[in-house]
C-alpha positions, -999 to +999 in steps of 0.1 A: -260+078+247-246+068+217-240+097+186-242+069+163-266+045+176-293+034+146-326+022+152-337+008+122-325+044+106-328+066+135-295+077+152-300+082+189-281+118+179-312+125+157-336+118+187-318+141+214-320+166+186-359+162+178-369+154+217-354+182+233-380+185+259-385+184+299-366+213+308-377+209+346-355+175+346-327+182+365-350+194+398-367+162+402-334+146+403-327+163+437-352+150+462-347+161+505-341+126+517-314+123+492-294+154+502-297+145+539-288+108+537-255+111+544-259+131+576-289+124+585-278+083+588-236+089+592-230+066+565-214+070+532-235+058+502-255+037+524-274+026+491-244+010+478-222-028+487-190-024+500-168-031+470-143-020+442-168+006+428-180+022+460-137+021+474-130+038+442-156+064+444-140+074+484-104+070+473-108+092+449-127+119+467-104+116+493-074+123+472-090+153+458-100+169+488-074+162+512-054+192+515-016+187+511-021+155+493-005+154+457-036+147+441-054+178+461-076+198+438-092+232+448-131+235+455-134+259+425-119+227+405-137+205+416-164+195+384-182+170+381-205+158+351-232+135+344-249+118+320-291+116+324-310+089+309-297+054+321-273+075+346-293+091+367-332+075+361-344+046+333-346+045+302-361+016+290-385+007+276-379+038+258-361+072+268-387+092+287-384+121+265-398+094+237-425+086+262-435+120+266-441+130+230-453+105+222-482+114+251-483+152+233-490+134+204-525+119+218-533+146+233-530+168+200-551+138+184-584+151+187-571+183+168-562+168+142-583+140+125-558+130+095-533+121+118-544+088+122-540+076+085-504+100+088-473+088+091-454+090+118-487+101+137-501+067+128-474+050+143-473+070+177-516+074+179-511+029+176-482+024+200-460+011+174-425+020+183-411-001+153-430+015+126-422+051+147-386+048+144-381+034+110-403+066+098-364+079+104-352+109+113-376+129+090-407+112+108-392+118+140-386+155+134-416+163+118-435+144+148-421+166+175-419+198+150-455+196+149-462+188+187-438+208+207-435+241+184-447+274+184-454+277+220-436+297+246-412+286+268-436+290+302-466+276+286-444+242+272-429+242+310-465+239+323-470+210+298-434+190+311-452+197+346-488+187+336-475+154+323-452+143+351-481+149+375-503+124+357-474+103+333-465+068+348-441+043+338-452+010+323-439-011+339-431-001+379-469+021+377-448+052+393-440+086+383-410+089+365-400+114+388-396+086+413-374+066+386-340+081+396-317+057+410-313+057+446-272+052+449-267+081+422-285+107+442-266+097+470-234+102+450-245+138+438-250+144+474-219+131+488-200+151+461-217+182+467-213+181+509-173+174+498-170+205+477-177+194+446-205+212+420-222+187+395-238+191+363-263+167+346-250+169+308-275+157+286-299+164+259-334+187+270-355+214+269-325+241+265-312+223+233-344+239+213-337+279+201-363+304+216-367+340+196-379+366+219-409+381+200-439+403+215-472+388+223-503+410+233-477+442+235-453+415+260-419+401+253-423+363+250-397+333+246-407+312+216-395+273+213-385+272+180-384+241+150-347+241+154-321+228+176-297+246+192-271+223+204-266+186+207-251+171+242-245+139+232-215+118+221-186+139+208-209+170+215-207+166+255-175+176+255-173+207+237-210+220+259-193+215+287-163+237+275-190+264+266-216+266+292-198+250+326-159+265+315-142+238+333-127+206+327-139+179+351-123+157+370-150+134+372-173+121+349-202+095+349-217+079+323-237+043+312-235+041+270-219+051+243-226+085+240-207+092+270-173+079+257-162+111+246-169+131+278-151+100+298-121+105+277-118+139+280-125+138+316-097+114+324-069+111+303-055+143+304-050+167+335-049+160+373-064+129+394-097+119+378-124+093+379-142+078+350-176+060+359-197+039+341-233+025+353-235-012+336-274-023+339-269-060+349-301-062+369-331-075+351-352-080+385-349-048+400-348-030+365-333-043+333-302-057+319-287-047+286-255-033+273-243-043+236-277-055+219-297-027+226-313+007+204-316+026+238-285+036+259-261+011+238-229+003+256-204-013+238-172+011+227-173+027+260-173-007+280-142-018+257-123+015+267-135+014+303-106-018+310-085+004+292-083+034+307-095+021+338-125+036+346-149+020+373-179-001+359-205-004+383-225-037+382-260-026+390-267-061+406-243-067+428-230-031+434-265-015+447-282-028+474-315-007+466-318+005+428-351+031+439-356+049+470-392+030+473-374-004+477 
């Protein structure tokens, strides 16, 4: 996602770093019938067209893996990264973290009476998105300060839990859990069964400092009002470096705020593969790229012909978007 991206004030930088939330993510990107796909029905991304995107994808895997090849890279060397929202599952309308505090928020409501003549708390309680993110980065803080601080680390993960169990998206009237994209999970899978270990590198729950302080005589994790780190844009890079201690060589992204970990990935080192998902497809799910305040993609799809890194065309690459098709 863009570092840089304003929405009427608000950088999408500023929003990772206020809705650092949903720490149980990454599992409900991993369902069974994803993993077994590929051997299970013998074919190879069986969710995606026979084209230029899918050929790169096997080219490149078979370069890496192919012992004796000049391009062969070692299991232990084998990284790959990638991007959440808009990579792996939607993000539009708004990013699901958005959608989620802006659900605490109602909740909370009944708690507290003044919010509704409050700023931002007026804008969330109302549904208006437009007067929500032109509160800035101040009225964005404060609302998730207020909403998801103060709490410890198992009781905030029963919330994230609570909510996806009930929370459903606007527009396809599903979980968001079932909103990950069909042809990605294949991909994690195919990587994994040829050696390869993946890492979603995003904003969430971990971004938000915990103190360890004692509760009723018991050591408890605390989510603090601060942010630890911020994996986006020029940050993705330098997390990965920290917390995964290896450079990829394979990275995939859909916006802006992926162009830094794309560079890094693939212009220096071995054999590597650059990926970018382009949403083309308003009928299955939604078509945007330069003209949009969620998941802008505009630098990195100038540098993609440059450095020549896949773009995958939603509409005519994927023959399913969503396992329920």
């Amino acid at each position: 996602m863009s570092p840089n991206l304003c929405i009427s004030g608000v950088s999408r930088r500023a929003l990772l770093s206020v809705l650092a939330v949903l720490p149980a993510l990454s599992g409900s990107l991993r369902p069974m019938p994803a993993r077994a796909q590929t051997a299970a029905s013998g074919a190879t991304l069986p969710s995606w067209n026979d084209g230029a995107a899918k050929q790169a994808i096997t080219n490149f895997v078979a370069a890496v893996t192919r012992e004796g090849s000049a391009d062969y890279v070692p299991p232990a060397e084998r990284i790959a990264t990638f991007d959440n929202d808009g990579t792996l599952w939607v993000e539009h309308p708004v990013y699901t973290q958005l959608a989620f505090a802006l659900d605490r928020v109602k909740a909370l409501a009944p708690l507290h009476p003044e919010w509704k003549n409050t700023p931002p708390f007026k804008a969330a309680l109302e549904g208006d998105l437009k007067a929500l993110v032109e509160s800035g980065e101040h009225g964005l803080t404060e609302l998730v300060v207020t909403t998801h601080a103060g709490m410890t680390t198992e009781e905030f993960q029963k919330i994230v839990i609570d909510w996806f169990a009930t929370a459903r998206d606007p527009r396809f009237k599903r979980p968001y859990t079932e909103l990950s994209y069909q042809p990605m999970i294949e991909l994690l899978a195919y990587l994994r069964t040829n050696g390869f270990k993946t890492f979603i590198v995003s904003g969430g729950g971990t971004s938000i400092k915990t103190k360890l302080q004692m509760r009723d005589g018991r050591p408890e994790l605390f989510r603090l009002a601060e942010v630890n780190f911020v994996d986006d844009g020029v940050g993705k890079p330098v997390g990965i470096n920290e917390f995964i201690g290896r450079h990829p060589i394979a990275a995939f992204g859909n916006s802006d705020g992926d162009l830094q970990m794309l560079q890094w990935t693939t212009m220096a080192g071995p054999r590597s593969l650059g990926l970018i998902v382009h949403h083309t497809d308003a009928v299955r799910e939604y078509a945007y790229d330069r003209d949009t305040p969620f998941g802008r993609l505009d630098k990195a799809l100038d540098a993609a012909a440059v450095n020549k890194w896949t773009v995958v065309d939603m509409k005519n690459d994927w023959k399913r978007i969503f396992a329920f098709e």
